[in-house]
NUKOLTI-983497 format. One record per residue (C-alpha): residue in one letter; chain; y, z, x. Coordinates in steps of 0.05 Angstrom, whole numbers. Layout:
residues N
+----+----+--------+--------+--------+
! aa ! ch !      Y !      Z !      X !
+----+----+--------+--------+--------+
!  A !  A !      Y !      Z !      X !
...
+----+----+--------+--------+--------+
//
This chain:
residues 274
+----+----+--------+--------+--------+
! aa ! ch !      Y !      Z !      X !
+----+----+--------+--------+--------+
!  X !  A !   4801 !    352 !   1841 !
!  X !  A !   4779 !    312 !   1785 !
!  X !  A !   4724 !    282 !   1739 !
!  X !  A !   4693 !    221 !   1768 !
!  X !  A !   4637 !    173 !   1733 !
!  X !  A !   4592 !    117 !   1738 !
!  X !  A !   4562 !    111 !   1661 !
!  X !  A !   4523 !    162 !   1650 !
!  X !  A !   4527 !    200 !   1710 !
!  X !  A !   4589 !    247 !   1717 !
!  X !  A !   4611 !    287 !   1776 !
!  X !  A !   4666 !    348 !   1752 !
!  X !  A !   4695 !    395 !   1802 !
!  X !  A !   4685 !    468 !   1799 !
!  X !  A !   4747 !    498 !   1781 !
!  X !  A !   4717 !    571 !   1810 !
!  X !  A !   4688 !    548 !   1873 !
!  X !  A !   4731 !    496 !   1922 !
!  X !  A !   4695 !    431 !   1941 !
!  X !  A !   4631 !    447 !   1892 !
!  X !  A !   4608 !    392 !   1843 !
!  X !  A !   4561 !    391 !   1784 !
!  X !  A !   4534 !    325 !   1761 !
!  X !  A !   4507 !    312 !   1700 !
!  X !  A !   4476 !    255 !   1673 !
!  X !  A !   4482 !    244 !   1601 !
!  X !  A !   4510 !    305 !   1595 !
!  X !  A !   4441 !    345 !   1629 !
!  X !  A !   4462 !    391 !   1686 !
!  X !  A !   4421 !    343 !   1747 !
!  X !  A !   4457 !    373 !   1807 !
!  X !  A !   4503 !    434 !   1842 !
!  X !  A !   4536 !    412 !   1914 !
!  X !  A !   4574 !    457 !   1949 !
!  X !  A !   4605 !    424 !   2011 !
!  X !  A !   4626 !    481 !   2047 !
!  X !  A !   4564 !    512 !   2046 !
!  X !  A !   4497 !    461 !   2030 !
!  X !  A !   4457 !    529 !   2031 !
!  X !  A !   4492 !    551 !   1971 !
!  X !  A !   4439 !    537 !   1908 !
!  X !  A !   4461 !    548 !   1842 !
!  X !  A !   4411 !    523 !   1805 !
!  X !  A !   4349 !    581 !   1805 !
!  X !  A !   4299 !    520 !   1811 !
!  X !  A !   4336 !    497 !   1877 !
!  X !  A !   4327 !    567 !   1898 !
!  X !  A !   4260 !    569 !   1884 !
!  X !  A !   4247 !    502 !   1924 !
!  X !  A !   4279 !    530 !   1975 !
!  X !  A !   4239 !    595 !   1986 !
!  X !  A !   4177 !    548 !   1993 !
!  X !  A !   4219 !    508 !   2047 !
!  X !  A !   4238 !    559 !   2089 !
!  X !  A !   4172 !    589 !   2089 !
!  X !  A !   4142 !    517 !   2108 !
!  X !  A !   4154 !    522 !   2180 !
!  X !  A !   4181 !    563 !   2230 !
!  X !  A !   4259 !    582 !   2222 !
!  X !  A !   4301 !    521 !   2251 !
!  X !  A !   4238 !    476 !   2259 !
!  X !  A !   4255 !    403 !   2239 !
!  X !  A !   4213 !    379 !   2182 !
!  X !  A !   4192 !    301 !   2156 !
!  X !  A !   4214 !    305 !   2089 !
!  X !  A !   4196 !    260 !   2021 !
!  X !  A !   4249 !    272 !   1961 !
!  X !  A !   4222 !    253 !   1899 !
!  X !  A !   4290 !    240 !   1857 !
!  X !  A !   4353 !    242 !   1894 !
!  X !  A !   4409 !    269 !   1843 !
!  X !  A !   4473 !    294 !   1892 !
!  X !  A !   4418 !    307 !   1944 !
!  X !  A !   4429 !    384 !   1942 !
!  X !  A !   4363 !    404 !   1972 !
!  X !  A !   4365 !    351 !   2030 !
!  X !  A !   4434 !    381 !   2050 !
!  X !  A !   4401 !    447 !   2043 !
!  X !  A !   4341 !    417 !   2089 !
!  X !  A !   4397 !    390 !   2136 !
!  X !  A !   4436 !    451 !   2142 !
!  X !  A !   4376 !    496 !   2156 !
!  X !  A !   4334 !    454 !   2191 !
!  X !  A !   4369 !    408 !   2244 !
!  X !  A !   4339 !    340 !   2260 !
!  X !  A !   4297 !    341 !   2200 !
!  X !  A !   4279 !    270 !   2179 !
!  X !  A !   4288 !    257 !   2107 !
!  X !  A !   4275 !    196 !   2058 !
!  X !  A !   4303 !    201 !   1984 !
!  X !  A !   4281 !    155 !   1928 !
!  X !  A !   4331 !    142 !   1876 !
!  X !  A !   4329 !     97 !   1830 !
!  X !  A !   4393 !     92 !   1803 !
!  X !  A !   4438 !     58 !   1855 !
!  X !  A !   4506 !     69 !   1814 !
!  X !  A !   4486 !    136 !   1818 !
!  X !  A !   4475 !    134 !   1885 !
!  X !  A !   4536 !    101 !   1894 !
!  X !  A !   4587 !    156 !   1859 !
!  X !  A !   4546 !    207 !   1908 !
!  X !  A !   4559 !    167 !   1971 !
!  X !  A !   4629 !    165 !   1951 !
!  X !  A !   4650 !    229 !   1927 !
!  X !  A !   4602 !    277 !   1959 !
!  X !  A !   4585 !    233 !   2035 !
!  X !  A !   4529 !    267 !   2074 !
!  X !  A !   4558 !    295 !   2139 !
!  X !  A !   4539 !    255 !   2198 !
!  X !  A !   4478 !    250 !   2227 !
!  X !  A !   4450 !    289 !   2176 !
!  X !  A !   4375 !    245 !   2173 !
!  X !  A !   4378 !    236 !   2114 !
!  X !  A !   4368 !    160 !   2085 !
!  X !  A !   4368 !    141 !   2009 !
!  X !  A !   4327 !     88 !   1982 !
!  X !  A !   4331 !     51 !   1912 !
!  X !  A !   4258 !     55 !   1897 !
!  X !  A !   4212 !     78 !   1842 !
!  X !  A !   4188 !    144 !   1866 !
!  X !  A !   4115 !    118 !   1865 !
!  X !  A !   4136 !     52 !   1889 !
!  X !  A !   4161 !     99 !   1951 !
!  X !  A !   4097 !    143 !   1958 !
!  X !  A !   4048 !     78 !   1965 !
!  X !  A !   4099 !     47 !   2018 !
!  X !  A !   4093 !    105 !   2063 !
!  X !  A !   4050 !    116 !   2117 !
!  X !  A !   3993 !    170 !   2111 !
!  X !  A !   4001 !    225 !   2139 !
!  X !  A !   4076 !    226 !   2153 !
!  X !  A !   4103 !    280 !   2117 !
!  X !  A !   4100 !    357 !   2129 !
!  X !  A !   4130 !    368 !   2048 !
!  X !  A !   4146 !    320 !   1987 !
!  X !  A !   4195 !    351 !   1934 !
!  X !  A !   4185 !    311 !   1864 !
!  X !  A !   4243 !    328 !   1820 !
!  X !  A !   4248 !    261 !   1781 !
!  X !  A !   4280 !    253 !   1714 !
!  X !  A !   4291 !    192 !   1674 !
!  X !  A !   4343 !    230 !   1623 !
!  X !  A !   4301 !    292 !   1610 !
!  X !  A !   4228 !    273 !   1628 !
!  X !  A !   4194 !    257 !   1682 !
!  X !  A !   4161 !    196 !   1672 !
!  X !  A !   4098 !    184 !   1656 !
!  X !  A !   4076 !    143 !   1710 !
!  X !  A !   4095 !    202 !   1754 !
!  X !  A !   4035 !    256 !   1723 !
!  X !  A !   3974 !    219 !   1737 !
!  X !  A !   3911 !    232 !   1781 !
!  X !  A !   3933 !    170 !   1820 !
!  X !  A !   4000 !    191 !   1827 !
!  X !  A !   3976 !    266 !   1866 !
!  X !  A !   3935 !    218 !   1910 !
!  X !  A !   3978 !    181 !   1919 !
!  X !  A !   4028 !    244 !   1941 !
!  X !  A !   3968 !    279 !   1980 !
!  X !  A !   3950 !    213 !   2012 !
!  X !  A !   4035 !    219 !   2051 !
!  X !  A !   4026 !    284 !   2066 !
!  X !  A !   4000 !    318 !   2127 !
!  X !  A !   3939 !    367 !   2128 !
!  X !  A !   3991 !    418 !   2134 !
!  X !  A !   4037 !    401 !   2080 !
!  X !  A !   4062 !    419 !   2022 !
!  X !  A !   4069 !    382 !   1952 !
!  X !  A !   4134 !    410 !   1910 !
!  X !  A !   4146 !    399 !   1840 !
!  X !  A !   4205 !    416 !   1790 !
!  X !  A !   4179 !    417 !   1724 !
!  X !  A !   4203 !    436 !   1652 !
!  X !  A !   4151 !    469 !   1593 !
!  X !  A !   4145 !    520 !   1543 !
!  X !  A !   4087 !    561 !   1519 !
!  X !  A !   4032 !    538 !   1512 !
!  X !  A !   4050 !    492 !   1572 !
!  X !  A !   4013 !    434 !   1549 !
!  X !  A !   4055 !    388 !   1602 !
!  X !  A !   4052 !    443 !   1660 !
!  X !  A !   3977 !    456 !   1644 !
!  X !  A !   3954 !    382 !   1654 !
!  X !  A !   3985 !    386 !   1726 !
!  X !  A !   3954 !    434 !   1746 !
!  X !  A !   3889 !    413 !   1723 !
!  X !  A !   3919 !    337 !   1758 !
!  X !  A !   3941 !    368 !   1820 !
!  X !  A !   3882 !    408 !   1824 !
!  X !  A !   3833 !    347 !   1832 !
!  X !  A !   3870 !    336 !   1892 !
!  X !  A !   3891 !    396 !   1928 !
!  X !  A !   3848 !    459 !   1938 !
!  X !  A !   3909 !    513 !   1931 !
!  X !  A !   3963 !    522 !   1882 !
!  X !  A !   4016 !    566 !   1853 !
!  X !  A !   4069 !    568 !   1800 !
!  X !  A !   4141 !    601 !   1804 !
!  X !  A !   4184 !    620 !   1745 !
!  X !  A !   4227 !    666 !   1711 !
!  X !  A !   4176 !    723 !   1678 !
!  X !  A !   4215 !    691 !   1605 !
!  X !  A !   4188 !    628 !   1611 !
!  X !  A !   4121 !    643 !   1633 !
!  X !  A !   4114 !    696 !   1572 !
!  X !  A !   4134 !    647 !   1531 !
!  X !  A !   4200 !    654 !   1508 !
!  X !  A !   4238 !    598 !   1532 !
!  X !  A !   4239 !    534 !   1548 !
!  X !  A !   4246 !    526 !   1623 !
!  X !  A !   4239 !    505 !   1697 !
!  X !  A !   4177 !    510 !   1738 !
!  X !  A !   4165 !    502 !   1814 !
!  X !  A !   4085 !    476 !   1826 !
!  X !  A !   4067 !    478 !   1895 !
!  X !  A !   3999 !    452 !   1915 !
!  X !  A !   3969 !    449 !   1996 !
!  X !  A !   3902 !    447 !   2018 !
!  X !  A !   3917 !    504 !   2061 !
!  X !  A !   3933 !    570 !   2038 !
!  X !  A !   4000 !    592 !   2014 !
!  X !  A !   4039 !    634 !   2035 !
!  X !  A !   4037 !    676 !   1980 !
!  X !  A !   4063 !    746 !   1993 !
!  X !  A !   4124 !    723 !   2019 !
!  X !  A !   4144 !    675 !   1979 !
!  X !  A !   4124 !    728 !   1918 !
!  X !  A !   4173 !    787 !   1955 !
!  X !  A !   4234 !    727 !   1961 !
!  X !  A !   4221 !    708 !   1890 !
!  X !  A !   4224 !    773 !   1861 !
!  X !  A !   4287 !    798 !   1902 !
!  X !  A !   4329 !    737 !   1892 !
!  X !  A !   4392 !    731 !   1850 !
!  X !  A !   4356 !    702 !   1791 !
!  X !  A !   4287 !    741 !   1791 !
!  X !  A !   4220 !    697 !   1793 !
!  X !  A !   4143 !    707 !   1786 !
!  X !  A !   4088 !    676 !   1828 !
!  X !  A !   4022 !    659 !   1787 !
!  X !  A !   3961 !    644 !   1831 !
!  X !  A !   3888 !    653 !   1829 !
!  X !  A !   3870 !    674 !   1753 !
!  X !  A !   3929 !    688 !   1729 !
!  X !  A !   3948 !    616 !   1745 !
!  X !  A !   3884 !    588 !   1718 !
!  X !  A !   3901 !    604 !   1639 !
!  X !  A !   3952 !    551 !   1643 !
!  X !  A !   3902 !    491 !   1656 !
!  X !  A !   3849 !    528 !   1610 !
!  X !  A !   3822 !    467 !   1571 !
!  X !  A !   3868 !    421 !   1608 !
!  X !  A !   3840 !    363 !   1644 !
!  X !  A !   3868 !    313 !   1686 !
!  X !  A !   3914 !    269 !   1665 !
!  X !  A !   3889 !    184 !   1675 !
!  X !  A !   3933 !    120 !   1681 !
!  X !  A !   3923 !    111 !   1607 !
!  X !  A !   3926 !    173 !   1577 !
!  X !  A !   3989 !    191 !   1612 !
!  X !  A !   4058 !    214 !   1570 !
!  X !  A !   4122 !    243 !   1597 !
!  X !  A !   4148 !    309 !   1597 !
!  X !  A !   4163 !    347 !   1531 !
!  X !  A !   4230 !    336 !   1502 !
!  X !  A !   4271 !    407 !   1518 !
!  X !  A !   4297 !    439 !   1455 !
!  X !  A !   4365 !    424 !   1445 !
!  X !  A !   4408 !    469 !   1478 !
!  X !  A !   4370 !    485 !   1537 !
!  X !  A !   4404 !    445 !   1583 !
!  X !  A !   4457 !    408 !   1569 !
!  X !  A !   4528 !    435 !   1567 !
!  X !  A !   4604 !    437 !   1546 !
+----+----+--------+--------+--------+
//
């Protein structure tokens, strides 16, 4: 196996693990494929993701899936894999990227799963209402997620595609005092009537900078069970709900069109590699 690119995307083998890929763009770990084995999640945020997916529905139950970001597509071949017949819509922006995926790491057939080149909030406004049981935002223009993508319009605009049931899933990077986390809360908040926050305990101390996984529903979450998976999985996490969650939006309000900014910069270091 060898390095492949498309400018700033770059797909490199795993030397320890046969037929798993990173990709980086721009030299930022994006996405882990193994294709072997699409339940195999290297990245503790995919894990994380996936807790809240398998919890979603019954075991094996096909899902209607919105991806936010499309990367390699890890968690949509994790979504496949687990869940047969699920029906899945990715919006990507970046077609060359696209492009290096579909040829160097093809989706097995009939695996649902259909990739459009669309603004991610260009792709929430052409969906119907009402047609999808989970969306998964995990969009990064370099290292932020763009602004346009934090607004109280924008969780409307997610909450308006989703069914009563569903779920809203979010991958997002902070550090304490979580000024960026904090206004989506407060954002999502406006919108849905339950939420929770999963991390490692370092990150929500304070310590590092780091990946969080917001999930917001107006129904209640399952939150003992995706507290026990957290806690026991290879890279431990915390759940925050209820008042412990609330001291990260304290003072926070939500965010509007015009007061909207990306994600923070991450200190240099915490992501990128070799």
């Amino acid at each position: 196996m060898r390095t492949v690119d498309s400018g700033s995307a770059k797909l490199m083998p795993d030397v320890d693990q046969p037929d798993a890929w990173l990709l980086t763009v721009d030299g930022t770990p994006q996405s882990y494929v193994d294709l072997r084995d699409p339940t195999h999640l290297e990245f503790e945020y995919t894990r994380r993701v996936a807790h809240v997916l398998d919890l979603a529905a019954p075991a094996g139950q096909p899902l209607d899936v919105l991806h936010l970001g499309g990367g390699a597509l890890t968690l949509p071949r994790y979504v496949a894999a687990t869940r047969p017949g699920s029906r899945q819509r990715v919006a990507e922006t970046d077609e060359a990227l696209s492009a290096l995926v579909g040829e160097h790491l093809p989706l097995p057939e009939g695996s649902g799963v259909g990739v459009e080149a669309l603004d991610a909030r260009s792709f929430l406004d052409a969906s119907p209402a009402e047609s999808a049981d989970i969306v998964i935002a995990d969009v990064y223009g370099g290292v932020h997620v763009p602004a346009h993508l934090t607004t109280l319009g924008y969780a409307r605009a997610a909450c308006r595609v989703l069914r009563p049931h569903g779920l809203y899933v979010a991958n997002l990077a902070d550090s304490a005092p979580f000024p960026f986390v904090g206004a989506q809360l407060a954002t999502l908040g406006e919108v849905f009537t339950h939420l929770c926050l999963m991390a490692e305990p370092s990150v929500l101390r304070g310590r590092r900078f780091g990946n969080t996984v917001l999930v917001a529903a107006h129904e209640p979450l399952p939150l003992a069970e995706l507290s026990r998976r957290a806690a026991s999985d290879v890279f431990p996490a915390r759940v925050e709900s209820g008042p412990a969650l609330a001291r990260f939006s304290e003072g926070r309000t939500p965010v509007q069109d015009g007061d909207a900014t990306p994600s923070p910069v991450p200190p240099r270091g915490a992501f990128t590699i070799g």
